[in-house]
VEXMAR-527023 format. One line per 4 residues: number of its first residue (from 1); for each residue y, x, z of N, C-alpha, C. Coordinates in steps of 0.1 Angstrom, whole numbers. Atoms other than C-alpha are relative to their C-alpha. Layout:
<nodes>
NUM = Y X Z Y X Z Y X Z ~ ...
</nodes>
This chain:
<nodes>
1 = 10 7 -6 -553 718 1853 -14 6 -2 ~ 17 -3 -3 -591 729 1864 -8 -8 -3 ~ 14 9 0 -624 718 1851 -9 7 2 ~ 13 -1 -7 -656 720 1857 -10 -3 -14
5 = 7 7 9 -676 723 1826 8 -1 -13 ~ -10 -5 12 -660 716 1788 9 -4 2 ~ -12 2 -1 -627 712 1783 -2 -15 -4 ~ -2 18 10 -618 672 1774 6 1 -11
9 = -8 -4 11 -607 670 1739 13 -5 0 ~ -11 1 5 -573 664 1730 6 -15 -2 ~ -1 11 3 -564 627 1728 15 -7 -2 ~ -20 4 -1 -525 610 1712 1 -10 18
13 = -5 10 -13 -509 593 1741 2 -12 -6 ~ -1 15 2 -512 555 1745 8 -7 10 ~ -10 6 -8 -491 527 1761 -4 6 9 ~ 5 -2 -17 -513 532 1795 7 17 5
17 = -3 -13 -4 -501 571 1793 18 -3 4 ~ -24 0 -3 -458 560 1792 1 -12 8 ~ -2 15 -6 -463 527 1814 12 6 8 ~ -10 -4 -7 -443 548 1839 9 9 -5
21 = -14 -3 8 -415 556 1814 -2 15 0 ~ 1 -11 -4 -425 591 1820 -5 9 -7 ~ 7 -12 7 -433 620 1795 -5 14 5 ~ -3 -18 -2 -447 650 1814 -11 13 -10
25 = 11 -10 9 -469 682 1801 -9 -2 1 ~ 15 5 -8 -497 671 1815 -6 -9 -9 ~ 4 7 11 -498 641 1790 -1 3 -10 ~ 5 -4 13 -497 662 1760 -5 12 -1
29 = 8 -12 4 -517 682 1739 10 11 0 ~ -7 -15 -2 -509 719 1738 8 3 -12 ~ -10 -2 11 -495 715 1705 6 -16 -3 ~ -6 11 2 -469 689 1697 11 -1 -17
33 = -3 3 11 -464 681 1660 5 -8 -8 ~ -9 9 5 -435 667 1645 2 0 -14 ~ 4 -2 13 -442 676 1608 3 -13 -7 ~ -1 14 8 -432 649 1586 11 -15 5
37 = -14 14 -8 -407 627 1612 11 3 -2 ~ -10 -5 -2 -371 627 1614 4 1 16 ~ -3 -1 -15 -358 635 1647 10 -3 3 ~ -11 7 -1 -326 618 1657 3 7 15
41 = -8 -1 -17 -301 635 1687 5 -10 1 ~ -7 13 -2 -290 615 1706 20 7 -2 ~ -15 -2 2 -250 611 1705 7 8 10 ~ -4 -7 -13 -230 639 1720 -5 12 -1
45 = 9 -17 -6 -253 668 1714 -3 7 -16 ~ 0 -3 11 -247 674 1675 7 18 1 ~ -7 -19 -2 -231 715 1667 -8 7 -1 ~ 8 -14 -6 -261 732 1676 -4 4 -18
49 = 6 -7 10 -274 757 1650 -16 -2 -5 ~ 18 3 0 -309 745 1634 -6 9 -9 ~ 7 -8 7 -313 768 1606 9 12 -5 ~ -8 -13 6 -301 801 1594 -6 7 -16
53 = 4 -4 11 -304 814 1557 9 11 -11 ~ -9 -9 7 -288 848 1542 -4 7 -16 ~ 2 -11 14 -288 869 1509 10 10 1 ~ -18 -17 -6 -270 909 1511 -1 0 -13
57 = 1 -7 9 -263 919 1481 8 17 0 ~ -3 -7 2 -262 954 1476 9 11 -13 ~ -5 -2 14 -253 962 1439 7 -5 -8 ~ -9 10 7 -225 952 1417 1 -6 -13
61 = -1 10 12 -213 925 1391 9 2 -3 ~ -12 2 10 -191 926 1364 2 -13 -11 ~ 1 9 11 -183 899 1338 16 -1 -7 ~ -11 4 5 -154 894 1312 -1 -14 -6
65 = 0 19 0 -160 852 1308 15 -3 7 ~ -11 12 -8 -130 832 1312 -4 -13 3 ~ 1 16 -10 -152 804 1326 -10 4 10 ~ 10 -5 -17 -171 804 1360 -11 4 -3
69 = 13 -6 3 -203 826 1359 -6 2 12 ~ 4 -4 -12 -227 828 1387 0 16 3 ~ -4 -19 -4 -222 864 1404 -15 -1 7 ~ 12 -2 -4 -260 874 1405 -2 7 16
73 = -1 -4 -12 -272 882 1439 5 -6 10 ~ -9 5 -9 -247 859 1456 -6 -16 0 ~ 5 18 -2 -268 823 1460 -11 5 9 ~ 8 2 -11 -289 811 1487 -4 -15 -1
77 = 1 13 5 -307 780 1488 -9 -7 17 ~ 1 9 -15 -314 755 1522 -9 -15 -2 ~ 6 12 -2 -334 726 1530 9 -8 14 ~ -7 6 -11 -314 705 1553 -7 -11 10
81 = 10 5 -5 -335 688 1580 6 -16 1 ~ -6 13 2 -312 656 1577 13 -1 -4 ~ -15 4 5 -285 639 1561 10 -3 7 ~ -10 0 -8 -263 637 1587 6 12 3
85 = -1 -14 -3 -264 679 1587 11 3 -6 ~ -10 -5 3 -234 697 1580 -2 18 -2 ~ 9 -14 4 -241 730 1561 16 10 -1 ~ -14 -15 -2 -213 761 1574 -5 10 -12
89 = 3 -10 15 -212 784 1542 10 17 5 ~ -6 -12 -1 -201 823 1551 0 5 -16 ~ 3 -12 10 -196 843 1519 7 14 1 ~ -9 -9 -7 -182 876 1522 -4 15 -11
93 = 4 -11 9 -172 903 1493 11 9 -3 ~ -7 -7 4 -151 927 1477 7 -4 -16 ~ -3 1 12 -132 924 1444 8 12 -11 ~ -12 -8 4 -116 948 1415 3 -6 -9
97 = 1 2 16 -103 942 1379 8 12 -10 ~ 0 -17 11 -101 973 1354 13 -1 -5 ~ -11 1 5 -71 959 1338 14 -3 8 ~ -8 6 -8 -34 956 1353 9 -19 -2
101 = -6 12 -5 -18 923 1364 -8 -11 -8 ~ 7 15 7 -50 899 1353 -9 -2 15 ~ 5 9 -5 -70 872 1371 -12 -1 7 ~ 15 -1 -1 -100 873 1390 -1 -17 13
105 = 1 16 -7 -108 832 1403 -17 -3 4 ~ 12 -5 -2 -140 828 1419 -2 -22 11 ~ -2 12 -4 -154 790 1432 -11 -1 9 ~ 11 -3 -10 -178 784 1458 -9 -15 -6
109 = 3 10 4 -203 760 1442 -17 -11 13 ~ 8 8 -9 -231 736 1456 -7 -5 -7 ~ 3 6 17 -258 734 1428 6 0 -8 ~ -12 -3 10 -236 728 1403 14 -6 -3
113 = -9 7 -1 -209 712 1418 10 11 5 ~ -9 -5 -10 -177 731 1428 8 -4 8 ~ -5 9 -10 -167 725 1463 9 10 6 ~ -10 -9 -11 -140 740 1488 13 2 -9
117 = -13 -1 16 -110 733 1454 6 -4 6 ~ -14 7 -3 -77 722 1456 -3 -14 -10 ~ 2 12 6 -69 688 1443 -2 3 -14 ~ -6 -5 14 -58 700 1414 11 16 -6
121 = -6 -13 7 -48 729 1392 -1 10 -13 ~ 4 -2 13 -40 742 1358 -14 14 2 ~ 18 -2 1 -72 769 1371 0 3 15 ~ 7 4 -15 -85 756 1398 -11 10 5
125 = 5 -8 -7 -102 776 1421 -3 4 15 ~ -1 -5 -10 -117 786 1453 10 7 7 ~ -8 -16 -3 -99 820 1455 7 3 -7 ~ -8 -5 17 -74 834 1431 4 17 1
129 = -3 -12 -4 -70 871 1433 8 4 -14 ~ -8 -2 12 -43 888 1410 2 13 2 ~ 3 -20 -2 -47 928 1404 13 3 -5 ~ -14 -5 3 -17 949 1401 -4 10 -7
133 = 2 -8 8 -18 982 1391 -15 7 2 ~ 15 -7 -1 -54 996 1382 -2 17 7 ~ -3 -14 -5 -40 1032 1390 0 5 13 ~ 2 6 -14 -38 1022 1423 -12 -6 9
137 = 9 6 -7 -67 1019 1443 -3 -11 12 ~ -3 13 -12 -57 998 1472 8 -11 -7 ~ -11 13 8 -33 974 1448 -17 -6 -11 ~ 15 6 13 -69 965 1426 -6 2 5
141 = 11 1 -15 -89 963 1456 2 -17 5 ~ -5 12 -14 -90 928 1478 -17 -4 2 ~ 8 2 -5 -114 922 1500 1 -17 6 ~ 1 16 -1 -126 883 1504 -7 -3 7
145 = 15 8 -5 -143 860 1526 5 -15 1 ~ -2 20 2 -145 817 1523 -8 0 11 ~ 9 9 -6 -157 801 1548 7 -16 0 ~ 1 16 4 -167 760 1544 -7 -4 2
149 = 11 6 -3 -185 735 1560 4 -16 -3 ~ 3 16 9 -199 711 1536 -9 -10 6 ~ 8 14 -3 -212 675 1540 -10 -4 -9 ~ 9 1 12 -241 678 1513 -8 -18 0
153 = 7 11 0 -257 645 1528 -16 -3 -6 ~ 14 0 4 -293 650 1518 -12 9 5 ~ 15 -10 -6 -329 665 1529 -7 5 -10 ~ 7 -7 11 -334 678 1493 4 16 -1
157 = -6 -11 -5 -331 713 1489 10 8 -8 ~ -12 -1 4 -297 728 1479 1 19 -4 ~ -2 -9 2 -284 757 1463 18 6 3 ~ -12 -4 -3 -252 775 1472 3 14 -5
161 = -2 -12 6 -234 801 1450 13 3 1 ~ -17 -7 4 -204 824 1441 -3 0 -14 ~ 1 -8 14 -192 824 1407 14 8 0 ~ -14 -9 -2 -164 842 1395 4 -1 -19
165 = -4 2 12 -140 843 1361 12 13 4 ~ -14 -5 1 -114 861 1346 10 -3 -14 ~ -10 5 15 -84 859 1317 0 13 -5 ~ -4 -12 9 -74 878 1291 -12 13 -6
169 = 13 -9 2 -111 893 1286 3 12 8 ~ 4 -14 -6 -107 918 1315 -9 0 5 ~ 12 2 -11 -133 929 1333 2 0 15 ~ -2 8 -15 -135 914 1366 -12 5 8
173 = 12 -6 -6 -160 931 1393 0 -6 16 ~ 1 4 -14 -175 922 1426 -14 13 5 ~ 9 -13 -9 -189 952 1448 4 11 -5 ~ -6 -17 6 -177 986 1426 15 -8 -6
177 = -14 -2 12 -144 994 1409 -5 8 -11 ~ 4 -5 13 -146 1007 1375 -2 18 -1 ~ 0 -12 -3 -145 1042 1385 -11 7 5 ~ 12 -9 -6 -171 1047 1408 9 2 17
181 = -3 -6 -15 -149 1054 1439 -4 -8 10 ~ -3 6 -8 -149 1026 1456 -15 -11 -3 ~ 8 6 3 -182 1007 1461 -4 -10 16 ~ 2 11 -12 -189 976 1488 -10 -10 0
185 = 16 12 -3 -221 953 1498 10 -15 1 ~ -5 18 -1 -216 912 1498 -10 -4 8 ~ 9 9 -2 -234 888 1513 5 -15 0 ~ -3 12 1 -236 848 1515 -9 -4 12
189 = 12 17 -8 -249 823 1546 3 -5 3 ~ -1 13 -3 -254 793 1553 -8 -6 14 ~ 5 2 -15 -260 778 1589 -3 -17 -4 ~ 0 14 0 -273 738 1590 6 -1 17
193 = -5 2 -16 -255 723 1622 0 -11 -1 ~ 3 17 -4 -268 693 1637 12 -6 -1 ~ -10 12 -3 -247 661 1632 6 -9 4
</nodes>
């Protein structure tokens, strides 16, 4: 629209502006500021993608802990724009363990809760990986990926990690093998998808 002179300032819309049920561009300012509201879809139109949040890791972890340890590098953390959001979790890595026929169990957590488990199990676990012979580079190799979409229920903001364990004090690795030959990148993300 054309004027003549200053521009008119900017003024919210009142009843008189929606009498005829009608929202066009004309009635609003040039900026439209939803900062601080919740926004509700309507029903029918949940799935879509609203936020995207990654971490690569390039460098590797080792730990000989037989209880779950966060695997540095491998968390990401989301603000979910509502509790009705449903948070898709990619993680995606490599595994060795130096010693033959031990344990590498690894859990996908949620702050500090472990989610994506079986009901039960003497060691419960995301993932269970079981190395054969060390000598063997493809047999003490496995390559992993989880995917899981959690129902976190909240607009506070969340953290999402990998840990990882092993038995018998071997050492357990994510991204290198103990040698040096064999060395692989990770990453972790998390999509929010409307509900």
């Amino acid at each position: 629209m054309a004027y003549i002179g200053k521009v008119p300032t900017a003024v919210p819309l009142g009843t008189s502006d929606l009498a005829d049920g009608i929202v066009t561009v004309s009635k609003l300012a040039s900026t439209l500021d939803l900062s601080g509201n919740t926004i509700t879809l309507p029903s029918g139109v949940g799935g879509k993608v609203l936020q995207v949040v990654t971490a690569f890791k390039s460098d590797s972890f080792s730990t000989t802990s037989g209880t779950f340890t966060d695997v540095t590098g491998m968390s990401v953390s989301i603000t979910p724009s509502s509790t009705s959001s449903k948070i898709l979790i990619h993680c995606r890595f490599s595994t060795f363990n130096d010693s033959d026929s031990r344990v590498n169990a690894f859990n996908l957590v949620r702050n500090s809760t472990a989610i994506a488990q079986p009901v039960s199990s003497a060691f419960q676990s995301t993932v269970l990986v079981i190395s054969d012979d060390p000598a063997n580079v493809n047999a003490n190799y496995a390559p992993i990926a989880i995917h899981h979409l959690d129902s976190p229920n909240t607009t506070s903001q969340i953290t999402y990690k990998l840990q990882m364990r092993t038995n018998d004090s071997s050492t357990a690795r994510v991204g290198n093998r103990h040698d040096g030959i064999m060395s692989n990148s990770a990453d972790i993300t998390v999509m929010e998808i409307a509900g």
